[in-house]
N, C-alpha and C positions, 0 to 999 in steps of 0.2 A: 129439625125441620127439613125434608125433603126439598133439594136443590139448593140450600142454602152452604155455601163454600163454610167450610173447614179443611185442617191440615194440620199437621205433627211436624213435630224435631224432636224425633228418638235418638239422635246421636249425639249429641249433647256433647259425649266428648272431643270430638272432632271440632266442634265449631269455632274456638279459640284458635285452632292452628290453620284450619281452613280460612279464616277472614284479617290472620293477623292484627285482632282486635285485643283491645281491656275488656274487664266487664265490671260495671259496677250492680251485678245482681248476681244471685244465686241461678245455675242452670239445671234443670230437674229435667228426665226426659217427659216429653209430652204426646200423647196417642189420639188426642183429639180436642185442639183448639180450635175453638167456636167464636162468634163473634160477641164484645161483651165483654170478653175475660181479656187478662193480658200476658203477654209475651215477650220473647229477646226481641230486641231491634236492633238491629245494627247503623248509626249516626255518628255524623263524624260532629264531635263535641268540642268544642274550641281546640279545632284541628288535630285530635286525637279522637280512631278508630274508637268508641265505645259503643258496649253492649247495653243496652239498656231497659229494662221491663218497660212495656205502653200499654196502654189498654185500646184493644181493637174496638173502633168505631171513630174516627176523624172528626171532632168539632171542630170550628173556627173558632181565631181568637176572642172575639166581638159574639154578643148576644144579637140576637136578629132585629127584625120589627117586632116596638113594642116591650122589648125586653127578654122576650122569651128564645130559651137555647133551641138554635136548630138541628135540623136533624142530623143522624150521627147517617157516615158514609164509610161501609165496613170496605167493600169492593165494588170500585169504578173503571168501567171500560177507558183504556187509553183512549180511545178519540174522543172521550170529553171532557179530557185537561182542558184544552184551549177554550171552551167555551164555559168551564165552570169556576166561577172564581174561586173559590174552597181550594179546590184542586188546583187549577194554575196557581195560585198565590205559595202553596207548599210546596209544587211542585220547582218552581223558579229558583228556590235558595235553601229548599227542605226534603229534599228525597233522601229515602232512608230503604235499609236493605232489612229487610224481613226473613227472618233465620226461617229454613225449616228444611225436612229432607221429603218430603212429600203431601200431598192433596187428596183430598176426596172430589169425586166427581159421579155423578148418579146418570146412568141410561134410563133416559126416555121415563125418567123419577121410579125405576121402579128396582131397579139394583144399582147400587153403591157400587163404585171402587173405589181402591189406594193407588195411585198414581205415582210412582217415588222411580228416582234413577236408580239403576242397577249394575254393579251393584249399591246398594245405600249409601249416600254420602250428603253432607251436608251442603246444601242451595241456597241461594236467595232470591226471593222474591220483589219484583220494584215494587217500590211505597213510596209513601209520602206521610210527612208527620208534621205536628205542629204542638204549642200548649196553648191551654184555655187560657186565659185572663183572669178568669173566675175561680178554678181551683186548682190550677196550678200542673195540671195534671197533661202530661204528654199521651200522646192520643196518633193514630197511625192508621193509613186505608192502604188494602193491597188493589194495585194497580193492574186491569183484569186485559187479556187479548182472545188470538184464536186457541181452541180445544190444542192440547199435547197430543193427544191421543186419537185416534178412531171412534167413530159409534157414541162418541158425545156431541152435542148440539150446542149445549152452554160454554159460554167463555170461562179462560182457566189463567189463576196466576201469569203474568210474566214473568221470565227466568233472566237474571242479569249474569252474564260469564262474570268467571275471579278475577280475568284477565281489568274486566271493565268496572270491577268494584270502585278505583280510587276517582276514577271519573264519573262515574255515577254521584258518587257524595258528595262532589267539589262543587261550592255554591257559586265557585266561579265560572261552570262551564252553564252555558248558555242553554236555553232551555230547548232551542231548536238543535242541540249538539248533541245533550241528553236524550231527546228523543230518538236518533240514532242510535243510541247504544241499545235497543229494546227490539230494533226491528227483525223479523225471524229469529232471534240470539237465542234459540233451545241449545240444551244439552242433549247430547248423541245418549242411546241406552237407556230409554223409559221405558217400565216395566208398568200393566195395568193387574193387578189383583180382587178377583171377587172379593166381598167382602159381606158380614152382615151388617143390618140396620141398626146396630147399636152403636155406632158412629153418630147417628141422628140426633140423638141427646147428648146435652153438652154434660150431663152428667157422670157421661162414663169415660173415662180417663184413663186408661189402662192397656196392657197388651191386644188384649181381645178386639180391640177394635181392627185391629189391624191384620188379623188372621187370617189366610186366606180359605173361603170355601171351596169345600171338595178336594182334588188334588191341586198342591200348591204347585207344581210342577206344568199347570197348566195354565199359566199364567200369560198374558200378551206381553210377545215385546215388539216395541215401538221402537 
C-alpha cells in the first residue's frame, strides 16, 4: 500500500556484532518488511540482550470493551506516547530496538525510496513491545518522528545511536530519560535510492526491491 512504512535488514550478518546481543531466532536477510509479518527485535530479556522474532502490529495485553482485541498499532508518532496508554504503558518498562538497515519512504505517494545509511550498516529503530495475554505472542510498534531525508512530508522511523542502546532497554531509566535518547539522534551519511513499486506488496521479498532506478550512482546523500 502506498505510504504505508516498510524497511529491510539485508545484513543480517552484521547485526550480532553490531548490537552485542543473543539470538534466540534464525536471521534471514529481509528486502521488504511490511506490517503484519514479523521480525528481529532486539529486548533485553531478563537482563540479557536478545534478538527475538515479533510480529509487527502492537496489541495490548487486555482485550478492549466488550471483549473484543483492539487495534493493532504498527507506527506511532513519538509525541503520542504520553497521551496513549498502549504506547506509554510499553513505552515505560518495554522499549525495544528494531533491527534493520533501512526504510522505504514514498514522495508526494508517487515514487518510493530506500532510505538506508551509507555506507549499509545495520540501525535500530525505537520501539516498543509488549505480549498479548491471549496468545502469548509478542507484538512490537516502531516509534515514528521528523522525515531523515528531504522531499518527504511523512514521518520516518526514529534512529537510536549504539552508543544509547543499553539505555534505551533499561526498564529502569525513566521514561522522561528515555525520551531524550530520541531527540535529533540520526546517524550522519543517509543515502536516498529511487526505487520501484514492487516494495508496495508485502509479497515480494527479495533483492529487487531494493534496486535502484536508473543510475545508481545518482542517488541523494543526506
Amino acid at each position: 500500500m502506498r505510504g504505508e512504512l516498510h524497511y529491510t535488514l539485508t545484513t543480517v550478518d552484521d547485526a550480532l556484532a553490531a548490537t552485542g546481543a543473543v539470538t534466540s531466532c534464525e536471521l534471514t536477510p529481509r528486502f521488504n518488511i511490511a506490517p503484519g509479518q514479523h521480525a528481529p527485535v532486539l529486548a533485553a530479556l531478563d537482563d540479557t540482550r536478545t534478538i527475538k522474532q515479533m510480529r509487527w502490529g502492537l496489541l495490548p495485553r487486555w482485550r478492549g470493551h466488550g471483549g473484543k482485541r483492539g487495534p493493532l498499532v504498527h507506527a506511532a508518532p513519538f509525541e503520542a506516547v504520553p497521551a496513549t496508554p498502549l504506547l506509554r504503558d510499553a513505552f515505560k518498562n518495554q522499549r525495544c530496538l528494531v533491527l534493520a538497515d533501512g526504510c522505504y519512504a514514498w514522495r508526494e505517494l508517487k515514487q518510493p525510496i530506500w532510505v538506508h545509511p551509507e555506507p549499509r550498516r545495520v540501525i535500530a529503530f525505537a520501539g516498543v513491545w509488549n505480549v498479548n495475554d491471549d496468545d502469548s505472542q509478542a507484538s512490537f510498534a516502531i516509534l515514528m518522528g521528523p522525515p531523515l531525508v528531504t522531499r518527504v512530508n511523512a514521518q520516518m522511523p526514529l534512529v537510536i545511536e549504539p552508543a544509547c542502546y543499553d539505555q534505551w532497554l533499561d526498564p529502569k531509566r525513566s521514561s522522561e530519560a528515555a525520551m531524550d535518547l530520541v531527540a535529533s539522534k540520526y546517524l550522519p551519511g543517509w543515502r536516498a535510492d529511487a526505487v520501484s513499486t514492487r516494495m508496495s506488496s508485502p509479497a515480494h521479498d527479495d533483492s529487487q526491491c531494493i534496486e535502484p532506478l536508473g543510475n545508481p550512482n545518482q542517488g541523494e546523500l543526506f
